[in-house]
C-alpha positions as CSV (number, residue, x, y, z in Angstrom):
1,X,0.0,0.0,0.0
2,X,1.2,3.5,-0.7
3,X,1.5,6.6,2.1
4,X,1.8,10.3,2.1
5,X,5.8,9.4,1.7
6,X,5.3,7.6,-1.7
7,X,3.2,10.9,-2.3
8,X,5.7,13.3,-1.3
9,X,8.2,11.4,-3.3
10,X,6.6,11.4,-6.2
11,X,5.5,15.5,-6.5
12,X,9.6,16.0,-5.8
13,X,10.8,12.9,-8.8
14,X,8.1,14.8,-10.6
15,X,8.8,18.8,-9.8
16,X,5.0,19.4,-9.0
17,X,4.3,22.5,-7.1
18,X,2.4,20.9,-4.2
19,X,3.3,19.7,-0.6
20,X,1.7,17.4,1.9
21,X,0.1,18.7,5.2
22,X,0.4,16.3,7.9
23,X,-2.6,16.8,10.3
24,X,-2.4,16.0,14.5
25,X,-6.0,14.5,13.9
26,X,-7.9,11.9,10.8
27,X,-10.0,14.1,9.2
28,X,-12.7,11.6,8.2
29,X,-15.1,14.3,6.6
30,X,-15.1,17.0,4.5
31,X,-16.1,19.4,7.3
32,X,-13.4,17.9,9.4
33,X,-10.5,18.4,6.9
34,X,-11.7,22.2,6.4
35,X,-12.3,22.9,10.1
36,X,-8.3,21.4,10.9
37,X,-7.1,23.6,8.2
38,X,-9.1,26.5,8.9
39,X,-10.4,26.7,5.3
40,X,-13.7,26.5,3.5
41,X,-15.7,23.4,2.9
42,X,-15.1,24.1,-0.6
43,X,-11.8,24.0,-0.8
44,X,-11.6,20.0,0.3
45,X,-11.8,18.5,-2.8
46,X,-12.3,14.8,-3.4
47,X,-10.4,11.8,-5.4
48,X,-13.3,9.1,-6.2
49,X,-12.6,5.9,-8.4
50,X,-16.3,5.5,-10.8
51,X,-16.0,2.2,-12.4
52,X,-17.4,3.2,-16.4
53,X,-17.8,-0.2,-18.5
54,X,-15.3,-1.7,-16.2
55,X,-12.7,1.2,-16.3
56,X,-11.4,2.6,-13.9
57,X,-12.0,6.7,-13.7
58,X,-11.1,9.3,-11.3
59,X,-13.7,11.6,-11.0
60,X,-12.5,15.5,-8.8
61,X,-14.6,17.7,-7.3
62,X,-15.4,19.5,-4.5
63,X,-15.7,17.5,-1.2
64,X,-19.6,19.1,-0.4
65,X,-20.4,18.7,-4.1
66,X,-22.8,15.2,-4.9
67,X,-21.2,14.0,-8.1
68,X,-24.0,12.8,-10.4
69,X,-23.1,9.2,-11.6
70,X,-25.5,10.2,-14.4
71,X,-23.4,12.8,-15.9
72,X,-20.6,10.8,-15.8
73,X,-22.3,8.1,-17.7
74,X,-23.3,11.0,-20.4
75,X,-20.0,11.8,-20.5
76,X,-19.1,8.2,-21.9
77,X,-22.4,7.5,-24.1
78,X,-23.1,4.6,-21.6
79,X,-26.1,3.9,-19.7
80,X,-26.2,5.1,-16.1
81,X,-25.5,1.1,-15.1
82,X,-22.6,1.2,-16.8
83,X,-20.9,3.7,-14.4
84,X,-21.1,3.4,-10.4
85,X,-18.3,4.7,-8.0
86,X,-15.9,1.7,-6.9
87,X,-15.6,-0.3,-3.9
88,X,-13.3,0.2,-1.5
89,X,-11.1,-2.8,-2.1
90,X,-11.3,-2.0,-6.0
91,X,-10.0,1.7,-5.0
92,X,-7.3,0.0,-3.2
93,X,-6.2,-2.8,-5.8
94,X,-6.7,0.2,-8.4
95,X,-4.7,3.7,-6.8
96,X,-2.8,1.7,-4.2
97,X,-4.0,4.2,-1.5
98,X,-6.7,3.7,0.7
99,X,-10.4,4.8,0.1
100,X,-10.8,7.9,1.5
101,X,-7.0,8.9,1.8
102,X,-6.9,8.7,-2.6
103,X,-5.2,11.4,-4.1
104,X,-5.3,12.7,-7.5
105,X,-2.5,11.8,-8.7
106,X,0.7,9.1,-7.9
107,X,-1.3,5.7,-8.1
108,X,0.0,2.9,-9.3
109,X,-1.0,3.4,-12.8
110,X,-2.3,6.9,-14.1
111,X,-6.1,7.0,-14.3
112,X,-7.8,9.3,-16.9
113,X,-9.4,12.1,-14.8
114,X,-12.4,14.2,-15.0
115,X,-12.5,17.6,-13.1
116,X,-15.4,19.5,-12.5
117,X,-15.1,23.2,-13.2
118,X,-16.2,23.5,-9.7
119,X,-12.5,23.1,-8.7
120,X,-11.4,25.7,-10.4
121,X,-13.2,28.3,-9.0
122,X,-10.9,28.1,-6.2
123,X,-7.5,29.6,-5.7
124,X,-5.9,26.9,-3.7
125,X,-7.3,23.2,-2.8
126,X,-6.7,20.3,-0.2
127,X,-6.8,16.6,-1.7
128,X,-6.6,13.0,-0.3
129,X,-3.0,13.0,0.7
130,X,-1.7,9.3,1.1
131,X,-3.0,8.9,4.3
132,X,-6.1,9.7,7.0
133,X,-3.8,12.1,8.6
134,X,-2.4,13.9,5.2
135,X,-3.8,16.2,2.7
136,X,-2.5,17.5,-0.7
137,X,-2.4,21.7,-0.8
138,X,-1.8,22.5,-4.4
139,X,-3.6,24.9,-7.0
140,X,-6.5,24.0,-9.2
141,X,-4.2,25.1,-12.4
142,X,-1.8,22.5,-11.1
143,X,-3.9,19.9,-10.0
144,X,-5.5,20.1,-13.8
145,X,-2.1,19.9,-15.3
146,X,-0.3,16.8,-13.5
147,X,-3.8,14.6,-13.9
148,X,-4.0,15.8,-17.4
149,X,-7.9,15.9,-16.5
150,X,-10.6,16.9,-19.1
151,X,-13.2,19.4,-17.8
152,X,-16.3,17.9,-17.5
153,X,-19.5,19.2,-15.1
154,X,-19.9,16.2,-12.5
155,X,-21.7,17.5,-10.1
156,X,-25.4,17.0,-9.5
């Protein structure tokens, strides 16, 4: 399983302007994450694995935004069974990292990415960072380069 130091070591092998925060607490919500760092709820954005005909997808957006499995779906021109967001052990055997600790980048093989233009709207955002206790502070511009993610309205 990978942690917030395979993380850290892959933004440095990689020169991405991004660090890892370690926290004294988990931060098990989105709330909680935002109320540790003292930022909005907005700014907590999450890393979620959608299976689409099988595929694995990560799917970013804001940690209070619902993502609408439908859109996603759309996006592919498959029928809303064909997409649903992964199980934990599929997240795991997929990203390496934990459900819930996923970040958006650094898995064990790159995953195509959608972002929802939700994201962008901030100037700085908090991701799963390896671990319950870690988050990933880097900008929206950056987050949208390393992932390489296509823009795509996800949220319900």
């Amino acid at each position: 399983m990978l942690t917030s130091a395979d993380l850290a070591a892959f933004i440095t092998r990689h020169g991405i302007a991004a660090e890892i925060v370690k926290l004294p607490t988990h931060t098990p919500t989105v709330e909680a994450a935002a109320w540790a760092l003292g930022v909005s709820t907005s700014q907590i954005v999450k890393s979620l694995v959608f299976l689409v005909d099988g595929r694995p997808i990560l799917v970013i957006a804001n940690g209070t935004a619902r993502v609408d499995v439908k859109k996603i779906a759309a996006h592919f021109g498959v029928g809303r069974k064909r997409a649903r967001l992964a199980a934990a052990d599929t997240v795991l055997a997929v990203t390496v990292y934990l459900a819930g600790a996923v970040p958006p980048f650094g898995h064990k093989q790159p995953l195509p990415a959608l972002l929802d233009p939700g994201v962008l709207a901030q100037s700085e955002v908090y991701a799963g960072g390896g671990d319950i206790d870690a988050l990933l502070h880097i900008t929206p511009d950056e987050l949208r380069r390393v992932t390489g993610a296509q823009l795509v309205s996800v949220a319900g």
